[in-house]
N, CA, C and O atoms as a GROMACS GRO file, in nm:
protein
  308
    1UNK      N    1   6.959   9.214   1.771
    1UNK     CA    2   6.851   9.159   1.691
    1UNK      C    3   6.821   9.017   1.738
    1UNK      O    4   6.898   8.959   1.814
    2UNK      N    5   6.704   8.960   1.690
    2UNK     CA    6   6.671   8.894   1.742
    2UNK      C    7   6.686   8.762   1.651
    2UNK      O    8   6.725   8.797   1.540
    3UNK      N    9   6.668   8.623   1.659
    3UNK     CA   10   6.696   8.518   1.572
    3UNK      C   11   6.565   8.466   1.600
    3UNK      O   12   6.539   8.433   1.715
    4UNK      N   13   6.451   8.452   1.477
    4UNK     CA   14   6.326   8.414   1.482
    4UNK      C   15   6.320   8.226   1.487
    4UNK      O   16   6.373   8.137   1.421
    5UNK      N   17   6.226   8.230   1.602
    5UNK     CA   18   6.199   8.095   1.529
    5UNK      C   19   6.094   8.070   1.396
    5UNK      O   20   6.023   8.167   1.367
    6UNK      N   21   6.086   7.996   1.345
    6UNK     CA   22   5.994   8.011   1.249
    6UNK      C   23   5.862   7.928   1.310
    6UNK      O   24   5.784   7.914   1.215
    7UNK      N   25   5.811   7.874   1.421
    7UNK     CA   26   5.723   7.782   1.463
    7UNK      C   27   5.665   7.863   1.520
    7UNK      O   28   5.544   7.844   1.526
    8UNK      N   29   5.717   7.979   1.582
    8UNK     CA   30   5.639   8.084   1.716
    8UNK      C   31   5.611   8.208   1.657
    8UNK      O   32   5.720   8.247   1.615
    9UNK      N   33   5.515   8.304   1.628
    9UNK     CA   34   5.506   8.407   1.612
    9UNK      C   35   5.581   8.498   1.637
    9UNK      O   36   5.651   8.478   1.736
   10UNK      N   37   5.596   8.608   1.577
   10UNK     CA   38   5.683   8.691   1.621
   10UNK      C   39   5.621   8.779   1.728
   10UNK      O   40   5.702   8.832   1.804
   11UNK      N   41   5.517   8.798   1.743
   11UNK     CA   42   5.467   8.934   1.860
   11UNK      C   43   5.491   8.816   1.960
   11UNK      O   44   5.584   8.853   2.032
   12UNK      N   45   5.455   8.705   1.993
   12UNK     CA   46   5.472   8.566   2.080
   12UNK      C   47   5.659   8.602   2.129
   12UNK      O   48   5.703   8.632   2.240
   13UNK      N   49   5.725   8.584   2.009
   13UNK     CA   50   5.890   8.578   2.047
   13UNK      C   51   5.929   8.724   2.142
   13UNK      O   52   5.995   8.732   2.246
   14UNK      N   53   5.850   8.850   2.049
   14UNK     CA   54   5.914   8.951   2.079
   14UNK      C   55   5.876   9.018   2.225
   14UNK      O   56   5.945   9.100   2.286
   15UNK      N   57   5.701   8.940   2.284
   15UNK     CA   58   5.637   8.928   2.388
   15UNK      C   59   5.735   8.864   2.486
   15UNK      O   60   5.739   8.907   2.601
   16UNK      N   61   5.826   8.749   2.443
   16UNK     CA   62   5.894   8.673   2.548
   16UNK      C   63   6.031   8.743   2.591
   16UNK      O   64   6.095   8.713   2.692
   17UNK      N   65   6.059   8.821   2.517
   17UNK     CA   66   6.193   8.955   2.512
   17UNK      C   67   6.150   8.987   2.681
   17UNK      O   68   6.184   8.943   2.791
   18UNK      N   69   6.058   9.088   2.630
   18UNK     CA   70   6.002   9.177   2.721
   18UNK      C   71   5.938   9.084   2.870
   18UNK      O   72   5.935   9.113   2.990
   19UNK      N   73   5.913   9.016   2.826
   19UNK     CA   74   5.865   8.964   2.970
   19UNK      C   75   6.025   8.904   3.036
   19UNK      O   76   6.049   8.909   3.157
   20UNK      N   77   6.100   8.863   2.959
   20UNK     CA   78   6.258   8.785   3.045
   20UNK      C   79   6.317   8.926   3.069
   20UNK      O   80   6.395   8.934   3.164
   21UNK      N   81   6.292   9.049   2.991
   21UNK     CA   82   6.333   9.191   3.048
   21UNK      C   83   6.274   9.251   3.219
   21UNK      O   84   6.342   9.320   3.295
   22UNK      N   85   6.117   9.196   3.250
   22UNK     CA   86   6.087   9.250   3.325
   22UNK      C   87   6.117   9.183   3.418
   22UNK      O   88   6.149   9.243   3.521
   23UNK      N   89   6.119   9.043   3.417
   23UNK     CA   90   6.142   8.949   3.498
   23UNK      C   91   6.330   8.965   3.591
   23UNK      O   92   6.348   8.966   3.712
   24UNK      N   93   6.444   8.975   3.479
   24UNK     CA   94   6.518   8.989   3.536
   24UNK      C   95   6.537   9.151   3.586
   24UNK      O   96   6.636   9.182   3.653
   25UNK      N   97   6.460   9.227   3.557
   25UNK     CA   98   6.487   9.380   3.623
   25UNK      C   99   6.552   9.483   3.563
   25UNK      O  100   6.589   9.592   3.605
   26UNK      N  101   6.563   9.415   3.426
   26UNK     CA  102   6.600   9.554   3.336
   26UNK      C  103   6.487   9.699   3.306
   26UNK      O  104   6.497   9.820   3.287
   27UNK      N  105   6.368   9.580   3.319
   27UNK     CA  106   6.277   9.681   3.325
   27UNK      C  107   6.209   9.674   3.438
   27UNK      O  108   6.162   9.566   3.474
   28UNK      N  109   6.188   9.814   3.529
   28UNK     CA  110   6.202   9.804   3.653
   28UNK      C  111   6.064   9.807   3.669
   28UNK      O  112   6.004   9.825   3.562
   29UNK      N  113   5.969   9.792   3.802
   29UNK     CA  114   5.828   9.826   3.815
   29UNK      C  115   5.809  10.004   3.816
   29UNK      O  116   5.864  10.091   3.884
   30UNK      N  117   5.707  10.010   3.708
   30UNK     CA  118   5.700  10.192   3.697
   30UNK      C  119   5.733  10.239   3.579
   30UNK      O  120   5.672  10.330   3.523
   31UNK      N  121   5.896  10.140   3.504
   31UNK     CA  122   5.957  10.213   3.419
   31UNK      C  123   5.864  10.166   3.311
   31UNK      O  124   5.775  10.081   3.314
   32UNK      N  125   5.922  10.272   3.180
   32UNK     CA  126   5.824  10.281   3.076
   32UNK      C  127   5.900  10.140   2.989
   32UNK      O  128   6.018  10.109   3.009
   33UNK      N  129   5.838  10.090   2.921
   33UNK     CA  130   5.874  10.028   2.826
   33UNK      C  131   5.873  10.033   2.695
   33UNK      O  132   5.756  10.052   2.660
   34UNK      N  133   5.956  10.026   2.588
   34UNK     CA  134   5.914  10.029   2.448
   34UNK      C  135   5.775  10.049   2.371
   34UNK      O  136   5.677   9.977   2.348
   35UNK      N  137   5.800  10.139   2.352
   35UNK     CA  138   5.667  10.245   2.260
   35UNK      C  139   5.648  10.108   2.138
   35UNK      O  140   5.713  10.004   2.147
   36UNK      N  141   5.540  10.136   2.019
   36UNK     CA  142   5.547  10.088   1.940
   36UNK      C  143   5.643  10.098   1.821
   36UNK      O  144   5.693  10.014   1.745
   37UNK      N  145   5.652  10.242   1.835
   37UNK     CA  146   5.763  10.238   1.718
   37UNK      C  147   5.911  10.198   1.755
   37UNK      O  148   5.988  10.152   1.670
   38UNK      N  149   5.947  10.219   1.889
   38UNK     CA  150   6.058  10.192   1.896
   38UNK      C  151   6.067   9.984   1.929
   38UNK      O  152   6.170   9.928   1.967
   39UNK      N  153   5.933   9.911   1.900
   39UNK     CA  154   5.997   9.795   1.874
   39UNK      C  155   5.991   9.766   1.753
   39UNK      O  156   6.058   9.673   1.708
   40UNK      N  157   5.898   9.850   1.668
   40UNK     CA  158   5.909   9.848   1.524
   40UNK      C  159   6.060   9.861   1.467
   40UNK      O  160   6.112   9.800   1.373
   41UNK      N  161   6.102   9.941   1.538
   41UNK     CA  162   6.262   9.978   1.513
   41UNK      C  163   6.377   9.889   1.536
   41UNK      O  164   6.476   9.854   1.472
   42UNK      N  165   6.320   9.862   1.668
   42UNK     CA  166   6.475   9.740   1.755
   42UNK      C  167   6.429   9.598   1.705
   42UNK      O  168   6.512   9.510   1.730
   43UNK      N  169   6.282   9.545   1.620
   43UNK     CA  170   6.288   9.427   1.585
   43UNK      C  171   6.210   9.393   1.456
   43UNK      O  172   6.146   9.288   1.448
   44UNK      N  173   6.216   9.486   1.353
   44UNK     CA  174   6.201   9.490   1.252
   44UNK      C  175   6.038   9.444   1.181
   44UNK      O  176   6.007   9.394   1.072
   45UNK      N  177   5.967   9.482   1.286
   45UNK     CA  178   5.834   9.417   1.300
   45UNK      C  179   5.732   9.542   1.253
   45UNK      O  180   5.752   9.663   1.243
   46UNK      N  181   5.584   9.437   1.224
   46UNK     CA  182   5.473   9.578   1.185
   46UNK      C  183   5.448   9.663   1.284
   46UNK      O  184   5.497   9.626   1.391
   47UNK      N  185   5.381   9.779   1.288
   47UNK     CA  186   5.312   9.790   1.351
   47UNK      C  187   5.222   9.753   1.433
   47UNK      O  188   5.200   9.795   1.547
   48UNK      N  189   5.155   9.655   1.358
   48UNK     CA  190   4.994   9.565   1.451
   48UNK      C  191   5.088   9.489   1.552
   48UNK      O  192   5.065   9.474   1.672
   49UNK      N  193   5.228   9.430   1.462
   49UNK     CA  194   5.269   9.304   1.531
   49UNK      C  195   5.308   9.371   1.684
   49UNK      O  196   5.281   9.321   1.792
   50UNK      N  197   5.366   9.476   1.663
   50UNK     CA  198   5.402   9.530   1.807
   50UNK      C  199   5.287   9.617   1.883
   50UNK      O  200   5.312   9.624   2.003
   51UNK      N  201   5.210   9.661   1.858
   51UNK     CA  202   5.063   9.702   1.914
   51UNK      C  203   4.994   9.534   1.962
   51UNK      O  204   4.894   9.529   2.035
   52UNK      N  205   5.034   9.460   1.932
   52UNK     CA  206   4.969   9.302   1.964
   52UNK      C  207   5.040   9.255   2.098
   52UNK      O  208   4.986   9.202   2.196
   53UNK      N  209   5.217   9.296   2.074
   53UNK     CA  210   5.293   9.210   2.184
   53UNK      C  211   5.236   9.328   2.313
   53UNK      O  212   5.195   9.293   2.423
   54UNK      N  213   5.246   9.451   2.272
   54UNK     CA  214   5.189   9.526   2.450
   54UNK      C  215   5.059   9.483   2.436
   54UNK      O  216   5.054   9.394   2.520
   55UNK      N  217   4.933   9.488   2.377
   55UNK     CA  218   4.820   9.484   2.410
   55UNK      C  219   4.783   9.271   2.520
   55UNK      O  220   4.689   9.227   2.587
   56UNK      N  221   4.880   9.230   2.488
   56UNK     CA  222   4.887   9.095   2.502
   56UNK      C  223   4.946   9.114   2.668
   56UNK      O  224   4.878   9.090   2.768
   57UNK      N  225   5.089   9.166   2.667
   57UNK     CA  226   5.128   9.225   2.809
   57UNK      C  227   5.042   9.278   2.872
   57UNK      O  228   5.014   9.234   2.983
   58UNK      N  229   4.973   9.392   2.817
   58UNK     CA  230   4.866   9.434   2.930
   58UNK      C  231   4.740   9.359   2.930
   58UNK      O  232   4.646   9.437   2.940
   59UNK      N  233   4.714   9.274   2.923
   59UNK     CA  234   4.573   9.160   2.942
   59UNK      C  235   4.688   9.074   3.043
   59UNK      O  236   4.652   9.015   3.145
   60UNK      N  237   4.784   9.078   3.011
   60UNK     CA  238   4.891   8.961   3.123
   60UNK      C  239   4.814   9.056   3.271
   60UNK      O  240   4.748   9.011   3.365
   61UNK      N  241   4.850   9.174   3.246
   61UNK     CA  242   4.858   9.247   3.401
   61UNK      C  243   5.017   9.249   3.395
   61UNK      O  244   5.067   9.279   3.504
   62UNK      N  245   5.117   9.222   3.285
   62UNK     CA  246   5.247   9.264   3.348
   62UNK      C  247   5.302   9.438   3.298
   62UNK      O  248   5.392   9.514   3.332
   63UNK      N  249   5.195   9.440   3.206
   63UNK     CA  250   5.171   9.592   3.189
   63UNK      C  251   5.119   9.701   3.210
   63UNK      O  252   5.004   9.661   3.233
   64UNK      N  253   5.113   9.829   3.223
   64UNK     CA  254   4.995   9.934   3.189
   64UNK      C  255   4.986  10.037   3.091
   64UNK      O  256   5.061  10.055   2.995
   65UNK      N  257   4.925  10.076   3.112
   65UNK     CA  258   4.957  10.228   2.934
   65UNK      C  259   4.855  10.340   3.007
   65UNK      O  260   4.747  10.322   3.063
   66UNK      N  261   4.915  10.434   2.988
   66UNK     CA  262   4.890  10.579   3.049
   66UNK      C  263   4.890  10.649   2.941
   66UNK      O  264   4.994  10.670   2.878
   67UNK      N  265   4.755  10.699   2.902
   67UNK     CA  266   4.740  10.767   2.783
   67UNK      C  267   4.836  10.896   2.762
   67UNK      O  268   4.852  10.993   2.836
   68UNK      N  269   4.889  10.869   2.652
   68UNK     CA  270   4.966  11.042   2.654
   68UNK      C  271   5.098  11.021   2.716
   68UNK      O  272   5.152  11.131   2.701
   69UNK      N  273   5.170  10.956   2.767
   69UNK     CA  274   5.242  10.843   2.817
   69UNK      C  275   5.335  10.797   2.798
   69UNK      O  276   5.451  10.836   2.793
   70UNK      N  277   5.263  10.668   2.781
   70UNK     CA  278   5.337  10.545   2.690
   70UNK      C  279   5.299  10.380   2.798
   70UNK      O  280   5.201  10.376   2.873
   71UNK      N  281   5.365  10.298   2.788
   71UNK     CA  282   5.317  10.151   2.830
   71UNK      C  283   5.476  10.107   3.004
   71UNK      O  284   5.596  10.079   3.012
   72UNK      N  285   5.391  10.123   3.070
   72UNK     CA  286   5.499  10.100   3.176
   72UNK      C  287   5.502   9.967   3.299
   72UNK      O  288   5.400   9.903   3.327
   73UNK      N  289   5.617   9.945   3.354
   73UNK     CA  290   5.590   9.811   3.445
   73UNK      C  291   5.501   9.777   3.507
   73UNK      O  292   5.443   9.886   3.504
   74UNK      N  293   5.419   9.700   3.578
   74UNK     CA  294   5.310   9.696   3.651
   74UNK      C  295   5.416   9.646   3.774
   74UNK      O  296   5.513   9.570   3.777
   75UNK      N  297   5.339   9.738   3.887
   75UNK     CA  298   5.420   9.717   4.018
   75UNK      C  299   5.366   9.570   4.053
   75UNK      O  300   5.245   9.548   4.040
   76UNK      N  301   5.456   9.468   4.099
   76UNK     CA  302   5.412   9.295   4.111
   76UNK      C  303   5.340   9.316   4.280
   76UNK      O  304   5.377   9.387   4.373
   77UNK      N  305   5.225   9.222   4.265
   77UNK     CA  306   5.108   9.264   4.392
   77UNK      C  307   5.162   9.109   4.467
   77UNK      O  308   5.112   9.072   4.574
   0.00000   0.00000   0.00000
């Protein structure tokens, strides 16, 4: 679990998870990443809030989403 700050949003905090995940290579280029419900699950968050942290990743370009799917690494160009 995670220890919130109270100054930073949470889709912001739970956005910075996932990006220090992709960055060090836990999450590989290709692999899928956390659905919505399952960060609803691992960080106790809404719905919107976690539909916000991927929709935010994929405007980065460090994401993609494949309908039918789910939301996976973006291979680094």
């Amino acid at each position: 679990m995670i220890e919130w700050e109270p100054d930073v949003p949470r889709w912001e905090q739970v956005a910075n998870v996932i990006r220090q995940r992709i960055a060090e290579g836990t999450y590989a280029p290709r692999t899928r990443v956390p659905s919505v419900m399952q960060l609803v699950d691992e960080y106790g968050i809404a719905q919107a809030t976690a539909q916000k942290v991927l929709s935010n990743l994929r405007d980065e370009g460090l994401i993609y989403t494949s309908p039918g799917l789910g939301s996976f690494v973006s291979v680094p160009k």
